[in-house]
C-alpha positions in Angstrom: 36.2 20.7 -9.2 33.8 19.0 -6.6 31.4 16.5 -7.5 27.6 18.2 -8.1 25.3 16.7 -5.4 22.2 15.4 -7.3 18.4 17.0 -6.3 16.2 14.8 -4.5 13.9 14.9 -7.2 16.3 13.4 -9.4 17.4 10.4 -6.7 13.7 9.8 -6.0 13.2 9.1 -10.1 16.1 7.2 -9.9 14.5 5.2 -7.3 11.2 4.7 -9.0 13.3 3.6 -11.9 14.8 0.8 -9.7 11.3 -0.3 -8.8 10.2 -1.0 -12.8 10.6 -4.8 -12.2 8.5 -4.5 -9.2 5.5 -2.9 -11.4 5.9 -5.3 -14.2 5.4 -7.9 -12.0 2.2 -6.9 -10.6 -0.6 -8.4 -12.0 -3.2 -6.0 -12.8 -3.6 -2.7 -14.6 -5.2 -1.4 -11.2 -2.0 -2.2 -9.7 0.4 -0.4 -11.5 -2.5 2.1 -11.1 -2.0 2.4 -7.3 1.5 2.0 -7.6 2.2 4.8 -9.6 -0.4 6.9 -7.6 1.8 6.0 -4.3 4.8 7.1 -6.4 3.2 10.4 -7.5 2.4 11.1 -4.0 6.2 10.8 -3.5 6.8 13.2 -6.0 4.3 15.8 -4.4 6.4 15.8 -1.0 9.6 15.2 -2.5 10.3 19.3 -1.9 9.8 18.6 1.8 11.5 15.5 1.5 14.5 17.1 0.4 14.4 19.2 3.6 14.3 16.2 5.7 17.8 15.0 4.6 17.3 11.7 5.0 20.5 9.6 4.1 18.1 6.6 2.8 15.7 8.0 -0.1 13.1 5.1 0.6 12.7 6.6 4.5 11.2 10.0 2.4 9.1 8.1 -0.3 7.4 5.8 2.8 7.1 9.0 5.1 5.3 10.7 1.9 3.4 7.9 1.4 1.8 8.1 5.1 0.9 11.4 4.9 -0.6 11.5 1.6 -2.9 8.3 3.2 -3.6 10.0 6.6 -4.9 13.0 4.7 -7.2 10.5 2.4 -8.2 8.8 6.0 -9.3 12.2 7.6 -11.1 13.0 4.8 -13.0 9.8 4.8 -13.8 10.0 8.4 -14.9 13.6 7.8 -17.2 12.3 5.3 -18.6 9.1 7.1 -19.5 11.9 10.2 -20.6 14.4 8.1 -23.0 11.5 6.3 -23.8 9.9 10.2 -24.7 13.8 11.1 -27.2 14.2 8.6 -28.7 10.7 8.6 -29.3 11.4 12.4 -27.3 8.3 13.1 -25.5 8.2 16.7 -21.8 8.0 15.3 -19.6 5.3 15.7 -17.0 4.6 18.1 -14.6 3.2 16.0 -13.1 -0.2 17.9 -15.4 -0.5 20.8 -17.3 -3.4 18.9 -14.1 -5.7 18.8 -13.0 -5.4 22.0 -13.7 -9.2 23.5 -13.7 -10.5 20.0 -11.5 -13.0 18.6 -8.8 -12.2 16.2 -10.9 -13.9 13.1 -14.3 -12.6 14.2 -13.1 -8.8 14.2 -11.4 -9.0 10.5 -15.4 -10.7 9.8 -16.9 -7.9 11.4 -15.1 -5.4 9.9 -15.5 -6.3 6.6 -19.2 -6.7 7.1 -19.0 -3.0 7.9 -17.4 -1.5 5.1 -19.8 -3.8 3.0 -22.9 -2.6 4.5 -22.1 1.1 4.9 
C-alpha cells in the first residue's frame, strides 16, 4: 500500500505547531493575540491554499496572510472616503505630501496623520 498524502489543513497545523516557541516568546498577550489572528487567517484560506499546491506550506500561510490584510486595508480606505465624503473634506491623495521629504520627516508625518485623523 502507498503512503496517504496528508490534507493541507493538517500540514498547516503542523506548521503552526512548529511556531509554539515563536508565540511563547512574544511578549504580550496582544501578541499572541495577533499572532493567532494571522494564523486563523491561514486557516480560512487554507481550502484555496490547498489548490495552490505550493511545495513550501509557509509560501500559502504568507499568501493568506496578504490577502486577508489587503481586504482589512480596502475596507479601511473605504471607510476613511466614505467618512472624508460626508465631512465634505477634499480626499486625500495618499503620498503626494512626502514626495521631496526626507526619509525621517515622512515616517514623522505619517504618524502625525494617523494620530490626528
Amino acid at each position: 500500500m502507498g503512503k496517504t498524502v496528508p490534507s493541507f489543513r493538517m500540514v498547516l497545523e503542523s506548521e503552526i505547531t512548529k511556531w509554539k516557541g515563536f508565540v511563547k516568546a512574544l511578549p504580550g498577550s496582544s501578541d499572541k493575540e495577533a499572532f493567532e489572528e494571522l494564523m486563523n487567517h491561514c486557516r480560512s484560506y487554507a481550502s484555496a491554499a490547498g489548490a495552490a499546491v505550493r511545495p513550501i506550506v509557509t509560501d500559502a500561510m504568507f499568501m493568506s496572510m496578504l490577502l486577508a490584510h489587503e481586504k482589512e486595508l480596502r475596507k479601511i480606505k473605504a471607510s476613511l472616503e466614505k467618512l472624508n465624503d460626508k465631512n465634505g473634506k477634499q480626499q486625500i491623495e495618499w503620498g503626494r505630501e512626502f514626495e521631496n521629504l526626507p526619509p525621517r520627516s515622512k515616517t514623522k508625518l505619517s504618524q502625525e496623520r494617523i494620530l490626528h485623523v
